[in-house]
C-alpha positions as CSV (number, residue, x, y, z in Angstrom):
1,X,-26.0,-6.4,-32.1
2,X,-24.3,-8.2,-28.9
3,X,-20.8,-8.9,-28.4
4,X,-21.7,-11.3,-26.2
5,X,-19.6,-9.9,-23.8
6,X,-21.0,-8.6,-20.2
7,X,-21.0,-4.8,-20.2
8,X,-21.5,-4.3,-16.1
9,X,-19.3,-4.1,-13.5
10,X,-15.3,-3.0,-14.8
11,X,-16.9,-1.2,-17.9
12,X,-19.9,0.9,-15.7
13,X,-16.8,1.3,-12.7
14,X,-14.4,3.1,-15.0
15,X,-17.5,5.5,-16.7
16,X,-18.3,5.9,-12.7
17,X,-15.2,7.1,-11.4
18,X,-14.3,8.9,-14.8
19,X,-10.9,6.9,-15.0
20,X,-7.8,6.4,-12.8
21,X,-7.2,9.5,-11.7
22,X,-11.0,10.4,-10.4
23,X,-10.5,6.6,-8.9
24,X,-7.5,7.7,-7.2
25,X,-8.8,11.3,-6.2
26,X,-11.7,9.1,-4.6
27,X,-9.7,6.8,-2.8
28,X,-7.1,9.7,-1.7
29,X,-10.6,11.6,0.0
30,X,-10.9,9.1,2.3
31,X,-7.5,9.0,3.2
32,X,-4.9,11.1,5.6
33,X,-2.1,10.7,3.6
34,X,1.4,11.3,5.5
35,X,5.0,12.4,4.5
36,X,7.5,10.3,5.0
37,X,9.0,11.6,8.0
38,X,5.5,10.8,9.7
39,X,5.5,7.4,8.1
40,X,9.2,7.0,9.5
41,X,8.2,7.7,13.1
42,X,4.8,5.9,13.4
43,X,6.8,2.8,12.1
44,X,8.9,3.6,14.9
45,X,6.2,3.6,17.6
46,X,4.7,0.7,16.5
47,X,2.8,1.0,12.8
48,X,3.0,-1.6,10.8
49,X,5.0,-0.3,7.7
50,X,3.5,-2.8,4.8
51,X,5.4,-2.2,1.6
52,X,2.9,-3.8,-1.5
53,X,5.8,-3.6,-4.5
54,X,6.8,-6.3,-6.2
55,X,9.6,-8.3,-5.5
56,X,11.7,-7.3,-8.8
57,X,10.8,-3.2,-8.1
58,X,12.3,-4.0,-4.5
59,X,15.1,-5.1,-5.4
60,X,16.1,-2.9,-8.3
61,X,14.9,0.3,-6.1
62,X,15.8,-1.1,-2.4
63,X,13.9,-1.6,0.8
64,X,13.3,-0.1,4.5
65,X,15.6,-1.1,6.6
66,X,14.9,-4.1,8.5
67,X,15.2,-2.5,11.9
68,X,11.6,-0.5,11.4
69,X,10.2,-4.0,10.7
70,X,8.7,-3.6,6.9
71,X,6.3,-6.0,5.8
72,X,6.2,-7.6,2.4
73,X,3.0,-8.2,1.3
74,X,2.5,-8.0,-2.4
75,X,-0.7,-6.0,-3.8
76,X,-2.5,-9.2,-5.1
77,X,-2.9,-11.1,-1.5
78,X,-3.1,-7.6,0.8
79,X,-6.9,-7.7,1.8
80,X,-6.7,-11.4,2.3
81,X,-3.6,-11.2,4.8
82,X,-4.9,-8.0,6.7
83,X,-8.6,-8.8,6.9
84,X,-9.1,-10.6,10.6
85,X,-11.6,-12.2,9.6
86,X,-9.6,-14.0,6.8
87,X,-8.4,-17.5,7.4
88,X,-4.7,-16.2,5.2
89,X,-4.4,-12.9,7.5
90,X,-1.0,-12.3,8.9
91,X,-0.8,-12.1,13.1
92,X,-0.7,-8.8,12.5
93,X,-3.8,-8.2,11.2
94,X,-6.1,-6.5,13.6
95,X,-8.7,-3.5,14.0
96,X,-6.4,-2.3,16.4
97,X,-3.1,-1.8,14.5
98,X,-2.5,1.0,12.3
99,X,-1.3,0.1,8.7
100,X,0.5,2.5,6.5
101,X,0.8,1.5,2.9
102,X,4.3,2.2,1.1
103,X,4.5,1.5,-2.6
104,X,7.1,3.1,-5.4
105,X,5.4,6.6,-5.8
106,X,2.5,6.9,-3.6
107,X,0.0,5.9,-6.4
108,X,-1.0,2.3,-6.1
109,X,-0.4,2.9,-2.4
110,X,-3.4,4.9,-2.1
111,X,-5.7,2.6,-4.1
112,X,-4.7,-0.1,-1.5
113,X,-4.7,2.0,1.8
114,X,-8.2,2.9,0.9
115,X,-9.2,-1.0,0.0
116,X,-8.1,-1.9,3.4
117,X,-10.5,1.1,5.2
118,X,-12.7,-0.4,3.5
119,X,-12.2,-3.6,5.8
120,X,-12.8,-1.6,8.8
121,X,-8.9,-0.8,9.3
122,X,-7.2,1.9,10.3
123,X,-4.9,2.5,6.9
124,X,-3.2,5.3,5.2
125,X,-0.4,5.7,2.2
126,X,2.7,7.2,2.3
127,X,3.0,10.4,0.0
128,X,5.9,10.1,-2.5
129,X,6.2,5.9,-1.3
130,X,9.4,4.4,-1.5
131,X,11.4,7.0,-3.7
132,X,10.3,9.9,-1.1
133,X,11.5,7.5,1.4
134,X,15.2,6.7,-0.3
135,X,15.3,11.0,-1.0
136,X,14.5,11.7,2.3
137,X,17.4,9.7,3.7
138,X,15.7,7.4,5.8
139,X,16.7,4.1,6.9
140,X,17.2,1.4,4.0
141,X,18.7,-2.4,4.0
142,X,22.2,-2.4,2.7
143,X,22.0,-3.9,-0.6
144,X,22.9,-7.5,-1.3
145,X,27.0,-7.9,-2.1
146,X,28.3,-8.6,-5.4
147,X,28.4,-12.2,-6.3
């Protein structure tokens, strides 16, 4: 009896990878993960410190400080803005540059760090994302003042 529904691709992915956490123990092998404090001083010397949570996480949890140069690029659109070869890529999009991936937890991070290797880029996740960050005491943006 058919559904008349097509069985291949998401359905055969998730019996492939035997669910979300052998898909994320897959991404996460081709992957050097780094702490925070790593994360921290690579943005310093020059990584480019992309941070793919939403906009309403971000600002009910915080963000980097400014100073280290964050970018905000949401999960949805980050292989079209860091692939060079893609005509919505961000200047800073480049084989050369060295991407690290923040998100809340360091879970979707590490899907997304190892979607962008798989570009060709030089991309890695931050362990424990933003809330290892805030724990950690690193730099954050003041939050907005009280209307």
């Amino acid at each position: 009896m058919s559904t008349g529904v097509a069985t291949t691709g998401v359905a055969t992915a998730g019996l492939r990878h035997g669910g979300i956490e052998a898909m994320l123990a897959d991404a996460r092998s081709r992957l050097e993960r780094i702490d925070v404090e790593t994360a921290y001083r690579e943005a310093l010397d020059g990584a480019v410190l992309v941070d793919i949570r939403p906009a309403a996480q971000r600002a009910a949890e915080g963000e980097v400080h400014p100073a280290l140069g964050p970018m905000v690029v949401e999960r949805n659109v980050l292989e079209w803005r860091f692939d060079p070869r893609s005509d919505a890529r961000v200047p800073e999009a480049s084989y050369d540059a060295r991407i690290l991936v923040l998100c809340q937890e360091g879970f979707t991070s590490s899907l997304a760090a190892d979607s962008l290797r798989s570009l060709g880029l030089d991309a890695t996740d931050v362990v424990g994302g933003f809330k290892a960050w805030r724990e950690a005491r690193l730099p954050l943006a003041c939050p907005a003042a009280p209307a």
